[in-house]
PyMOL CGO cylinders between C-alpha atoms (Angstrom):
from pymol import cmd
from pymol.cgo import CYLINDER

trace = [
    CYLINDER, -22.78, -46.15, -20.21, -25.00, -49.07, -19.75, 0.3, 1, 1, 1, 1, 1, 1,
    CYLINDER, -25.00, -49.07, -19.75, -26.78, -50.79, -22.18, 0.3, 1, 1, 1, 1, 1, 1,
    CYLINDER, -26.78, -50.79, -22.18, -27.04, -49.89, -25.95, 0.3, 1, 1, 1, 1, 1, 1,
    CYLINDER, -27.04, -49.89, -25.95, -25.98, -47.15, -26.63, 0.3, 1, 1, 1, 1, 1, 1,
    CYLINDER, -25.98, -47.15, -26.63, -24.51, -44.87, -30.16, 0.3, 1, 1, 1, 1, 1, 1,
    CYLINDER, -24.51, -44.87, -30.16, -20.83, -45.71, -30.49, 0.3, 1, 1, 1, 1, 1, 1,
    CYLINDER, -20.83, -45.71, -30.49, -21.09, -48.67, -28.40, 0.3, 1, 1, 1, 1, 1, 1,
    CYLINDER, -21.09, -48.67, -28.40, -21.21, -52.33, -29.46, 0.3, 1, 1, 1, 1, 1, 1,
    CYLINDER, -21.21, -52.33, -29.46, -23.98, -54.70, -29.73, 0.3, 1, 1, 1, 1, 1, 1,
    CYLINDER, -23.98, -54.70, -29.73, -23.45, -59.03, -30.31, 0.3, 1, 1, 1, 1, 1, 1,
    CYLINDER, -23.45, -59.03, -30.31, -26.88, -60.42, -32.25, 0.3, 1, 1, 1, 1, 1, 1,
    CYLINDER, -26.88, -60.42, -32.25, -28.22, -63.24, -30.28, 0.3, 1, 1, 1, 1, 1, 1,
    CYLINDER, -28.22, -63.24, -30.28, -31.79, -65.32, -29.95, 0.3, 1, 1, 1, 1, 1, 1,
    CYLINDER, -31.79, -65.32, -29.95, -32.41, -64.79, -33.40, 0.3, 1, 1, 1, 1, 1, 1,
    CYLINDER, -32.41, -64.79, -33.40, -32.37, -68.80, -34.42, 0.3, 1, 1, 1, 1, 1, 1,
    CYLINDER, -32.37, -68.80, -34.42, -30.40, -68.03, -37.26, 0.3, 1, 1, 1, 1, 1, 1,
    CYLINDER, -30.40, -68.03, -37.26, -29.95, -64.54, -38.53, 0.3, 1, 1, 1, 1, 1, 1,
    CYLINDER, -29.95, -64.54, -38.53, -31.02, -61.11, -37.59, 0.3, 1, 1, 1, 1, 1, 1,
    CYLINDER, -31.02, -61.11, -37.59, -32.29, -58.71, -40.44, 0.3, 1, 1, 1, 1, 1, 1,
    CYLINDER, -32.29, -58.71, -40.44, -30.45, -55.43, -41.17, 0.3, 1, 1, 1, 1, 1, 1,
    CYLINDER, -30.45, -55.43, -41.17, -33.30, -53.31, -42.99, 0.3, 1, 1, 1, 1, 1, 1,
    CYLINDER, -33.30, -53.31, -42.99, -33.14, -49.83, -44.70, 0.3, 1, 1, 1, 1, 1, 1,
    CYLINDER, -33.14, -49.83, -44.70, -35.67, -48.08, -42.33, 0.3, 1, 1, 1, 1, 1, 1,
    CYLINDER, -35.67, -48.08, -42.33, -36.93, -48.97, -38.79, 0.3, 1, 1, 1, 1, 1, 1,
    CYLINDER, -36.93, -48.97, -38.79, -40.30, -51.34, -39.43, 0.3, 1, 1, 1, 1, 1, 1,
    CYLINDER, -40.30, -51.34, -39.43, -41.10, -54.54, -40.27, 0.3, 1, 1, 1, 1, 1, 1,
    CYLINDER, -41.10, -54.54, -40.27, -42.15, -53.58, -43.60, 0.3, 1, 1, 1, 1, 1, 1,
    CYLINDER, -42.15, -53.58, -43.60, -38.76, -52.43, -44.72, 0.3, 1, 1, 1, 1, 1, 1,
    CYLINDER, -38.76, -52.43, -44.72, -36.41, -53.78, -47.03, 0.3, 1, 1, 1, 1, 1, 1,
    CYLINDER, -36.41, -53.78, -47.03, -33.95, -56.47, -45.66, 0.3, 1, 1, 1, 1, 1, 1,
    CYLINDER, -33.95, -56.47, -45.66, -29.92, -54.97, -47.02, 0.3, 1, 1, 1, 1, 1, 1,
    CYLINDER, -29.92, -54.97, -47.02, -28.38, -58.03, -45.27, 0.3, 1, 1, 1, 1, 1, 1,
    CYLINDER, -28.38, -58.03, -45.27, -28.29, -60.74, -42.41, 0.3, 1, 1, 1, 1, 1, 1,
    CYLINDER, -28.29, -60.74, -42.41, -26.04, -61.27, -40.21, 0.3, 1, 1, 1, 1, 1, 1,
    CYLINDER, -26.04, -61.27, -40.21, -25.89, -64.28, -38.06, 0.3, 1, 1, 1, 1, 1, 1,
    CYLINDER, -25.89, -64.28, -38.06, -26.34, -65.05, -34.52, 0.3, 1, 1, 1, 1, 1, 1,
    CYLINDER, -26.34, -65.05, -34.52, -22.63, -63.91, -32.17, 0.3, 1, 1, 1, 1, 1, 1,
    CYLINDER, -22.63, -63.91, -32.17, -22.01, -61.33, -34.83, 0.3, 1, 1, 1, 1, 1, 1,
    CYLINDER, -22.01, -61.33, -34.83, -20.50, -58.33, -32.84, 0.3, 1, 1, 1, 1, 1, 1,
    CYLINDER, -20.50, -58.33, -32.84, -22.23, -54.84, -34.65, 0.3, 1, 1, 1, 1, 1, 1,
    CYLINDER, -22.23, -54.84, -34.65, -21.42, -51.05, -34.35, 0.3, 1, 1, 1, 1, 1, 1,
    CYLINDER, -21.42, -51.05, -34.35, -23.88, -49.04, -33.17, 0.3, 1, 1, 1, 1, 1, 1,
    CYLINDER, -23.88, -49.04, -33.17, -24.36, -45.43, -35.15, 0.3, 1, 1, 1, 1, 1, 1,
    CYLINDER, -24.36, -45.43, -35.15, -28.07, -44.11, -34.36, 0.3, 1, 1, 1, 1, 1, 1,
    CYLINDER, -28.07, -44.11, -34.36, -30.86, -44.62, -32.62, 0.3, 1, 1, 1, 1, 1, 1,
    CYLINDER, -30.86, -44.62, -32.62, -33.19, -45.81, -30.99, 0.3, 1, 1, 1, 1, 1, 1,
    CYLINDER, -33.19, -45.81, -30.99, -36.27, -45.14, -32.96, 0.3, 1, 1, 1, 1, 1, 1,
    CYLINDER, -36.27, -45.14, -32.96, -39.48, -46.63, -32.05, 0.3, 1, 1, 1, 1, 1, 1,
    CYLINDER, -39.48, -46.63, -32.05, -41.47, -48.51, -34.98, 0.3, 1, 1, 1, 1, 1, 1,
    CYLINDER, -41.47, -48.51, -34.98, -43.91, -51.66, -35.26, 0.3, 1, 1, 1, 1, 1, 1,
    CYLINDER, -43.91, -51.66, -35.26, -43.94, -51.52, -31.59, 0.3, 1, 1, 1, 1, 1, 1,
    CYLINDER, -43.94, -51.52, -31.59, -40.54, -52.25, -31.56, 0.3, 1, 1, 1, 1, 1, 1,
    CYLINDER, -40.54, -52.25, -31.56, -37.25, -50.01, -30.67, 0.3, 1, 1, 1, 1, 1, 1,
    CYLINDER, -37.25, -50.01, -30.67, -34.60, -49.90, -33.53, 0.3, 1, 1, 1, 1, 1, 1,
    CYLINDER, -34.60, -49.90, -33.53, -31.31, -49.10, -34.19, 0.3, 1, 1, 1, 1, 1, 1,
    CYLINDER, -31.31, -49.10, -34.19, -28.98, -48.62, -36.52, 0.3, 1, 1, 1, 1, 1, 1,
    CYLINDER, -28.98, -48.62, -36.52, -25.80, -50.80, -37.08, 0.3, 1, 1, 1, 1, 1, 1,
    CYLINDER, -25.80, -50.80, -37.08, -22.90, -51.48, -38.90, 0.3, 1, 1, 1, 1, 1, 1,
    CYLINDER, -22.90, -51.48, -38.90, -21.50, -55.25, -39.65, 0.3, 1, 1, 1, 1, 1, 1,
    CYLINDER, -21.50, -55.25, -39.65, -17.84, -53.77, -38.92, 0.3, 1, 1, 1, 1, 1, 1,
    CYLINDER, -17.84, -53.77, -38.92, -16.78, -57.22, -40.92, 0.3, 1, 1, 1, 1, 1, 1,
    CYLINDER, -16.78, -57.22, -40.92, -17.62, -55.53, -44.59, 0.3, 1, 1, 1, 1, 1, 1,
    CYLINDER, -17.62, -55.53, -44.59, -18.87, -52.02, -43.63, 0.3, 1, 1, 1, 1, 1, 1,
    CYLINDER, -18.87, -52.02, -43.63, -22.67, -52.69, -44.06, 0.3, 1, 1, 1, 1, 1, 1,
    CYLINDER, -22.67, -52.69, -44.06, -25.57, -50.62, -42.26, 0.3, 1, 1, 1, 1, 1, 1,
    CYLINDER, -25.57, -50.62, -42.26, -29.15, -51.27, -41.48, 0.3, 1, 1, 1, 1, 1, 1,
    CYLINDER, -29.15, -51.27, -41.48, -31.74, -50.96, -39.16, 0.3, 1, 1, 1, 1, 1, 1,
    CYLINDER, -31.74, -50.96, -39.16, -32.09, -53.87, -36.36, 0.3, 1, 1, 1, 1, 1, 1,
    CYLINDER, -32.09, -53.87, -36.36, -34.96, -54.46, -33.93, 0.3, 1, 1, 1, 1, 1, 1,
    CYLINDER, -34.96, -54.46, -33.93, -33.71, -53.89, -30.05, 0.3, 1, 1, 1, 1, 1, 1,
    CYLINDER, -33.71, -53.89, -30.05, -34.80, -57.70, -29.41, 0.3, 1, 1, 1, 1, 1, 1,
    CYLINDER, -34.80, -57.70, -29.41, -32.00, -59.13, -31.16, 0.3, 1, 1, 1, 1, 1, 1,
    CYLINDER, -32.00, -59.13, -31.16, -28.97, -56.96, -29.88, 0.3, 1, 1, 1, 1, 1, 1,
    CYLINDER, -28.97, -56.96, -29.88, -27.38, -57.60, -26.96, 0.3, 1, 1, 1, 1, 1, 1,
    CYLINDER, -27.38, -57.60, -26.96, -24.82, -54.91, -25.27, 0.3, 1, 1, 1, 1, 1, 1,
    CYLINDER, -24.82, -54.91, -25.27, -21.20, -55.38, -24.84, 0.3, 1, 1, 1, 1, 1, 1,
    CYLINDER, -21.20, -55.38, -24.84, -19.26, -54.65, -22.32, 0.3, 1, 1, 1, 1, 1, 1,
    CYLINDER, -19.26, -54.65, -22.32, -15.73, -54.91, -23.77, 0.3, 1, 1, 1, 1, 1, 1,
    CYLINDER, -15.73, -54.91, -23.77, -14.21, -53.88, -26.91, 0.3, 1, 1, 1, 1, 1, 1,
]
cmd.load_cgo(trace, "trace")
């Protein structure tokens, strides 16, 4: 498949510095962790739409960490 997609990978970038992973899709929810810009995340659900924004939910495969990250920030990858 194209794109982002559940089992596929996703590489944070245009964030500045570091995108949020929250508990629940929304601006409102609590930030778990950030993870910094060319940080390659796991995708396991989604997307969810929220705050006008699409969600989804990753995990930092570094520590095993999981949260909910806006579409903006995520870009697909194409290799493992």
């Amino acid at each position: 498949p194209e794109g982002l997609f559940v089992g596929g990978e996703a590489v944070v970038s245009g964030t500045g510095s570091a995108l949020r992973l929250r508990s629940d899709p929304g601006l409102q929810s609590t930030t778990l962790k950030t993870v910094a810009d060319e940080t390659r995340l796991k995708i396991l659900e989604g997307p969810r739409e929220s705050d006008g924004l699409r969600w989804w939910r990753m995990q930092d495969q570094t520590d095993g960490a999981e949260g909910w990250a806006a579409e903006t920030y995520l870009t697909p990858t194409s290799t493992p």
